[in-house]
C-alpha positions in Angstrom: 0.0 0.0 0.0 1.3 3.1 -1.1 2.1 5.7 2.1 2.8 8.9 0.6 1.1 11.1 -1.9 3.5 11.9 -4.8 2.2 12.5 -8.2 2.4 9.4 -10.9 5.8 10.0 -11.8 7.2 9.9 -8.6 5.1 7.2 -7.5 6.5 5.4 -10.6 10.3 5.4 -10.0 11.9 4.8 -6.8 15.1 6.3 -8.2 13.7 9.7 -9.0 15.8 12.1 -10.5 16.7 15.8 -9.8 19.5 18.6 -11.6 21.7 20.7 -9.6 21.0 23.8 -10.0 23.7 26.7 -9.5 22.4 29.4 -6.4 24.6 31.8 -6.3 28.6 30.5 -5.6 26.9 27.0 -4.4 24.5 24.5 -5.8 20.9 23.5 -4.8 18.5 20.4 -5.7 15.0 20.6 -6.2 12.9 18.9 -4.0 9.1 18.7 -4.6 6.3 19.8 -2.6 5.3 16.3 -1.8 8.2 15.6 -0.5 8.5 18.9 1.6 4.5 18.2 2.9 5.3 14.2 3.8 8.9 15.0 5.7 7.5 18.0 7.3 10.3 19.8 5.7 10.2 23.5 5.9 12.9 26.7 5.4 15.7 24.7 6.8 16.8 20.9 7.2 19.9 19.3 8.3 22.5 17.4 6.4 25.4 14.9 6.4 26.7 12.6 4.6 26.0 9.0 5.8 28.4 5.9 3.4 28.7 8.2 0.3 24.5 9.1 0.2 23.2 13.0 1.3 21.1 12.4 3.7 18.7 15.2 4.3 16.4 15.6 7.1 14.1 18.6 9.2 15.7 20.3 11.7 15.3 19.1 14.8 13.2 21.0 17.1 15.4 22.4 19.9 13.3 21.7 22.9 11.3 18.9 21.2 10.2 16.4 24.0 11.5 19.0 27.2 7.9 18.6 28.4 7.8 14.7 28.6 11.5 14.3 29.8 10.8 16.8 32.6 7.8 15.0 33.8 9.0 11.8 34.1 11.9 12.9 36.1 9.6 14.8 38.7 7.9 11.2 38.5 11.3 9.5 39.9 12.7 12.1 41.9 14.7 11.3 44.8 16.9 13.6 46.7 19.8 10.9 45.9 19.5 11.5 42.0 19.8 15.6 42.1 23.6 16.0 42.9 24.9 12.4 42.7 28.2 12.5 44.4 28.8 15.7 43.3 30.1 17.1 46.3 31.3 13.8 47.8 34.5 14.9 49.2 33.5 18.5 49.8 32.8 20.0 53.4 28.7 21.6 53.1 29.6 23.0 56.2 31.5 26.0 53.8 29.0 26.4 52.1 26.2 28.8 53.0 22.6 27.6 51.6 
């Protein structure tokens, strides 16, 4: 069962093809709107290389998932997990709280 929405042609070939185009003093690649809409791609995406094939992907979202992780860890808090022997060899009695 097909998954994404592409027009015929792209639906037809898995090996879709695309120029290089020249953007100034570097180069750019046309992707299509479907793809854009599918990957959720917007103004900016990240790169890299990955075994000799560009892999390009959206940017991750900085605080993506903040909400969740902080939750959970009020869920398992314990007084022994906030400074873990952090100030093991210190003297608290320095320090003024």
């Amino acid at each position: 069962m097909l998954q994404h929405s592409y027009n015929f042609a792209e639906r037809c070939f898995n090996d879709m093809k695309s120029k290089i185009i020249s953007i100034g003093n570097s180069k750019g690649v046309i992707i299509p709107s479907s793809f854009m809409k599918d990957l959720g791609l917007t103004d900016a995406v990240e790169m890299e290389v990955v075994e000799n094939t560009l892999v390009i992907r959206p940017v991750a979202k900085v605080r993506e998932g903040w909400e969740e992780r902080i939750a959970q860890a009020a869920k398992d808090d314990s007084s022994k997990n906030r400074l873990p022997d952090f100030f093991k060899d210190e003297k608290l009695e320095d320090w003024t709280w």
